[in-house]
N, C-alpha and C positions, 0 to 999 in steps of 0.2 A: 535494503537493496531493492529495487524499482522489479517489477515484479514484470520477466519478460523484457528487460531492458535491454534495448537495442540503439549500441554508441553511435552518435554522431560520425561521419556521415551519410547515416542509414541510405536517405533517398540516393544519395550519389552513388553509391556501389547499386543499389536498384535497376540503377539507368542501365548497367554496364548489360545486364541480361532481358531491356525490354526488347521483345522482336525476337528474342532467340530460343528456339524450341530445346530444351532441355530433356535428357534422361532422368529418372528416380536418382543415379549417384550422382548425377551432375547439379539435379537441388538438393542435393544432400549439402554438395560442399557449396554452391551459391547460398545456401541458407546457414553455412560456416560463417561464411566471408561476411555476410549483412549482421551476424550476432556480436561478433567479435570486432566489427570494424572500430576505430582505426588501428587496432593493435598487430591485425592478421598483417596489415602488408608487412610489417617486418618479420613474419617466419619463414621458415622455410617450407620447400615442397613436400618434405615427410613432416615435418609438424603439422601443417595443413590436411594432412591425410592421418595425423592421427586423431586431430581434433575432430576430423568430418569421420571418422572410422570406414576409412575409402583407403583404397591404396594410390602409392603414389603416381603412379602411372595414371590414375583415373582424373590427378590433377591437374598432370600434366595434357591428357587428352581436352579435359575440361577449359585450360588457357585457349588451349588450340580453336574450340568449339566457338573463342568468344573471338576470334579474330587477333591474337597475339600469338606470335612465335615459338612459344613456352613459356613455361610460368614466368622464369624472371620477368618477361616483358612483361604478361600481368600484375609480379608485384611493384614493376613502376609503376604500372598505372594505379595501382592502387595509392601509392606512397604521393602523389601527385593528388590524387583524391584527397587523401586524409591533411594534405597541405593548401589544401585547395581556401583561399581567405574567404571569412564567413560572412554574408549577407550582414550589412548593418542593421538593415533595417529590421530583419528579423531575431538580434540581436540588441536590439536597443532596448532600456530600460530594466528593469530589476529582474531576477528568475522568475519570477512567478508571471510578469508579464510577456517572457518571453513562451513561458511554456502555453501561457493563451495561443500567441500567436504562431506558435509551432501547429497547435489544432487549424486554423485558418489555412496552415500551407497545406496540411493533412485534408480539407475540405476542398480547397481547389483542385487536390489535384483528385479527387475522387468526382469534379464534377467535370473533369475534362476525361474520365475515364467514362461516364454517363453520356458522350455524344456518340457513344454507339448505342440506341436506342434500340434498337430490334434485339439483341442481345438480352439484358437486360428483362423486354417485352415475352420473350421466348423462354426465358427465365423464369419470370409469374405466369404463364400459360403451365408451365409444366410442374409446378405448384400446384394451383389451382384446378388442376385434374385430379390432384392425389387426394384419395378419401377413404380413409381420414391421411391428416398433415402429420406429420410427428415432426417435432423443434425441438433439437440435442443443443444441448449448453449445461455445460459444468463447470465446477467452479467458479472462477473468474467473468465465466459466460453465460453463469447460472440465471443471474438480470437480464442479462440482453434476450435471452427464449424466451423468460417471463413477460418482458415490454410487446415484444413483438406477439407473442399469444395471444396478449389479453387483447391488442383492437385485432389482431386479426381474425378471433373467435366469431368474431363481429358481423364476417364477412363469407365466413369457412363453414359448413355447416360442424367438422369434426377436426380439429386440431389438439395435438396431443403435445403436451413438455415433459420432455424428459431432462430433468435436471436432476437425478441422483443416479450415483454408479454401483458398482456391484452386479454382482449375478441377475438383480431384476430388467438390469437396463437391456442386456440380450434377451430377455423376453417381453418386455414390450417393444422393442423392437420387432420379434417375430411375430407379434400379435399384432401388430399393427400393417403388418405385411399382409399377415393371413384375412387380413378386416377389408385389405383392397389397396391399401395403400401400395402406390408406387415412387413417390418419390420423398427424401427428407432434407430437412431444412438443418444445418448446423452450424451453429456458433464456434468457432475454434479459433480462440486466441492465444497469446503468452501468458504461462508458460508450457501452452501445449500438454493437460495430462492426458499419460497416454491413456485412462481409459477412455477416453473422447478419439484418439486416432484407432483404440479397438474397437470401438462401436461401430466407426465410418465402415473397417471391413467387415464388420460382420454385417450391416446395412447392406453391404453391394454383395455380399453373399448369400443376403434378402432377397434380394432381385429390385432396391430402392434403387432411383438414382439420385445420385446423393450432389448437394448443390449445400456449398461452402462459405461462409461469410471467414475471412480469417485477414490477416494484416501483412500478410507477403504474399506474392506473387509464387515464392521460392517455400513455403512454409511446411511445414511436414504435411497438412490437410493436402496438401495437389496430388500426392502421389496414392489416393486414395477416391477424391473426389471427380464426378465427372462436368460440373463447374466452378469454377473459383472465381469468386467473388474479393479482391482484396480490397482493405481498407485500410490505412496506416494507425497504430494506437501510439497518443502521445508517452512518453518515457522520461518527458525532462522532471516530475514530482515525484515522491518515493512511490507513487502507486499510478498502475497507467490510466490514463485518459483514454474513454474508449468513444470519442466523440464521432469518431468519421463512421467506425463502424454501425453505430447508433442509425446515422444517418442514414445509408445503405441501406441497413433493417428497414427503416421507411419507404426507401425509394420503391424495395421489392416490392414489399405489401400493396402500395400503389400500382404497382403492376400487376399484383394477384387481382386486384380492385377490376386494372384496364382489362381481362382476358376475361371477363364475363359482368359486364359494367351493367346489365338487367336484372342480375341476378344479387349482386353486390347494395343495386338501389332497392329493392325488397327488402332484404335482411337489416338494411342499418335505418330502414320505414320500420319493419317492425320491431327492433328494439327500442328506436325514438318512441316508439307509441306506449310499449311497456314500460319505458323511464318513465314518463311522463304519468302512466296510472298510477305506479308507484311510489310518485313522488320524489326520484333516486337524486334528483340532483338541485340546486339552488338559485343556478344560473342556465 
């Protein structure tokens, strides 16, 4: 089982809530509808509220909120989604080439979420203040905190990873609070452990503010986080593809880079100069 899989088709049910300011239960059940799709459009409105553990009413309110009548009318639209004929072109040739090119649609559309640049910029300022950095990833997201540490150490004078859970992880979170830090950086993908959505609240019970890499717009991290960063992960191989998020993790960093660009060309002058005395690399 695809670890986090989210059915085809995902982006399509996305659309139905870009623009629309949502409550906690109302991405409860938008992040029902993107896990399950295409299977959800044919339940009904208390099946749907009991998979999202929302009442029905809140479903019903939730159609409304998108611009539909009541649920029925949403689950045509939905049934009309999941009928919707699929791009050939990103459907042509064998799985494995399609699941390439599912990352490609996953990197477009993250670079057309990237032309709001001040965003993004306001993003690694408010990073790049926080000292020390603390970077939360567990499990699945255990690597992506790791990649993004290690050049950003580079750049950060104090950057901390926390990749294991338990009782330790709320205290270095409070210790990293008490060191000056104010804001943290998190990894949260599929399939979402909750010790990683405890951490988020115990962070903002910190006084961090907590800024979110995760792969929905709708995902359990928003209703915790104070910004959400999404990036889609692919789901068509038995284990997800965390390409786009990858990405992102760079793009930020480069913006921790841009929001003190004097400061940044020091520190990566003097590590060049200690590689170099120490011989660290070949090329």
């Amino acid at each position: 089982m695809n670890e986090g899989a989210v059915a085809a088709p995902t982006q399509r049910v996305l659309d139905l809530f870009h623009g629309v300011r949502l409550t906690p239960t109302q991405r409860r059940i938008a992040h029902c509808l993107v896990q399950h799709a295409p299977a959800v459009a044919y339940l009904s409105a208390a099946e749907v509220a009991e998979l999202a553990g929302v009442s029905q009413p809140s479903v019903t309110r939730f159609a409304v909120a998108l611009g539909h009548d009541g649920y029925p009318a949403l689950r045509r639209r939905l049934r009309e989604l999941a009928a919707g004929a699929p791009d050939g072109a990103a459907h042509a040739g064998n799985e494995l080439q399609q699941a390439v090119r599912a990352e490609v649609g996953n990197l477009d559309r993250l670079a057309a979420q990237l032309a709001d640049r001040d965003g993004i910029a306001r993003t690694g300022e408010l990073l790049a203040a926080s000292r020390p950095l603390p970077v939360l990833g567990l499990r699945a997201a255990a690597p992506l905190a790791a990649y993004f540490a290690y050049f950003a150490a580079k750049v950060h004078p104090d950057v901390r990873v926390l990749d294991d859970g338990g009782s330790l992880l709320t205290d270095r979170l409070e210790q990293a609070a008490e060191a000056g830090a104010s804001a943290l950086l998190a990894f949260v993908l599929p399939r979402y452990p909750r010790e990683t959505l405890d951490a988020l609240r115990e962070a903002r019970a910190a006084g961090l503010a907590v800024v979110a890499i995760t792969d929905s717009p709708v995902s359990p991290a928003t209703e915790y986080a104070d910004v959400v960063l999404p990036a889609a992960v692919g789901t068509d191989l038995v284990f997800d593809l965390h390409t786009a998020p990858m990405a992102l993790a760079m793009v930020l960093l480069q913006a921790i880079c841009d929001a003190a660009p004097a400061d940044t060309q020091r520190r990566l002058e003097a590590f060049e100069a200690s590689a170099a005395r120490r011989q660290l690399f070949l090329g």
